[in-house]
N, C-alpha and C positions, 0 to 999 in steps of 0.2 A: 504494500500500500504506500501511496506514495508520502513524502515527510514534506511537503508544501502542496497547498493547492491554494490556489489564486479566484480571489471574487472579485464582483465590481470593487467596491468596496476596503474588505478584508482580505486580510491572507492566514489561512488556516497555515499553522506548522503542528509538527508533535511536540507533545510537550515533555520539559524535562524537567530533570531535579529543580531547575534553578528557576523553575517557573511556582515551583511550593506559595509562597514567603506572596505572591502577586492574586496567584489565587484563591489564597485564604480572605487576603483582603479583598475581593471582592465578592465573596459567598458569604463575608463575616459583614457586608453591609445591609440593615434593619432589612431594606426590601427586598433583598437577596434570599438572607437567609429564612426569612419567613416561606419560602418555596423550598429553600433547601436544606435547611437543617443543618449540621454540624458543618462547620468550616473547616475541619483542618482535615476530616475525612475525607470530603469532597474534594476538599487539593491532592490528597495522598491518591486518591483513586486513580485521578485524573493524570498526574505525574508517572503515575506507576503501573498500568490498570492490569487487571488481573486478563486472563485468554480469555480472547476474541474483543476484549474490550479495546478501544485507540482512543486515544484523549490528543485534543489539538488545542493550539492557544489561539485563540481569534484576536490576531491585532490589525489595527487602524492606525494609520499614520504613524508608525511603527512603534506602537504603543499596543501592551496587551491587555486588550479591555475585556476581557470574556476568556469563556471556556469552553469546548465542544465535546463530547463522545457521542461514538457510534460502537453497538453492541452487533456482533453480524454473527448471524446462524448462517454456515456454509453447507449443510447438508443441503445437495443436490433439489431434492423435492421438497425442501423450504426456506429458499434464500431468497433471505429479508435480512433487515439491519433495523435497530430503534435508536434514537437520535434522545440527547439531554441536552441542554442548552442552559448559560446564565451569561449575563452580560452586565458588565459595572452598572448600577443604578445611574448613575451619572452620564452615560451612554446611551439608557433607555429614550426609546421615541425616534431614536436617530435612522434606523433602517439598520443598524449594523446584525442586530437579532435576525432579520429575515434574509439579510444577505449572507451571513453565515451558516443559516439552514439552509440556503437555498443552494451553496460552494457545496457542503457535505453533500447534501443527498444527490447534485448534479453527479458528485461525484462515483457517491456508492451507487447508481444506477447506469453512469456511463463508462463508467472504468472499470469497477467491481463487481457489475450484472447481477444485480439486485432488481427485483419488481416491484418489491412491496418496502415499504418504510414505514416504522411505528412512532409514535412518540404521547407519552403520558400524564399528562399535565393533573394537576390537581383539579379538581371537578368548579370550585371558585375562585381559578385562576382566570380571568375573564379575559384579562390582556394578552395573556399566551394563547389561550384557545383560539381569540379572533386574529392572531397573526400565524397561527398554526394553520387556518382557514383560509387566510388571505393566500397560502403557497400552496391550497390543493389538498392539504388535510384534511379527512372527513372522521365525524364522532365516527366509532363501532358501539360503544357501549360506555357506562359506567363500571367501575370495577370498586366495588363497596366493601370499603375499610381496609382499603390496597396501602398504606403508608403510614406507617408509627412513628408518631411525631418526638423528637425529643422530651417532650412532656409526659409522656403514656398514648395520647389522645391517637384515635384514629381519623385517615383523611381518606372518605374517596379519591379516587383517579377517573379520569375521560380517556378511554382507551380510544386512539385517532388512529388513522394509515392513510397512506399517500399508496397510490399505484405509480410508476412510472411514465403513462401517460397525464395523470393529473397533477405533475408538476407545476407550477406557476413559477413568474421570476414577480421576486418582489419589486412592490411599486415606485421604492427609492432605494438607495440615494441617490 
């Protein structure tokens, strides 16, 4: 897989040790982490990630403002990939979220011969779903009491998929 790939916008690389310390901070910010829970797990994953996992650094103006993974099931009769996403609060609004998802999955569908694309958003994440939608994403379902929150509490998920023809390219920047 390849260790850059180029968007309008951003440029996905893989991420490495030295990207920890950037990605904490920006999964350890209030709007962040309310989607995603611990910060320095998130950085670890994402630096490190365990098989089949890839973690890329999404930077802008050569700056890393975000995070990306793609989780890819290779078995022949069901290659798909699911996509995570966070992007500095500070960045949010800008297109850089949709042009990031929209580099990954161009990618995992035209280099990586994937069809299907998932991605799982929190069920009242309302900003992610409608930019998850705006690229072609469609609900499949709810998935109820899919994510244990740092707290105890449970959080439904909105289980989405892209097909490869229902791609979109985001509407900026």
């Amino acid at each position: 897989m390849a260790t850059v790939i180029e968007g309008r916008a951003v440029r996905l690389r893989r991420a490495v040790p030295g990207d920890a310390e950037r990605f904490r901070e920006i999964l350890g910010h209030p709007a962040v982490a309310h989607w995603w829970g611990d910060p320095h797990e998130g950085a670890a994953e994402t630096c490190d990630p365990p098989e089949g996992v890839r973690g890329y650094a999404i930077e802008s103006g050569g700056t890393v403002v975000g995070l990306i993974q793609s989780c890819e099931e290779n078995t022949p009769e069901y290659r798909s990939a699911g996509l995570d996403i966070a992007v500095h609060a500070d960045r949010h609004g800008r297109g850089i979220g949709g042009d990031a998802l929209h580099t990954l999955a161009r990618h995992l569908i035209e280099v990586a011969g994937h069809h299907r694309l998932t991605i799982d958003p929190a069920v009242d994440n309302e900003r992610a779903i409608r930019l998850y939608r705006r690229l072609g994403f469609r609900p499949v379902g709810v998935m109820r009491q899919y994510e244990r929150r740092p707290d105890g509490t449970l959080r439904d998920g909105l289980l989405m998929d892209l097909l490869a023809a229902d791609l979109v390219a985001p509407d900026h920047p």
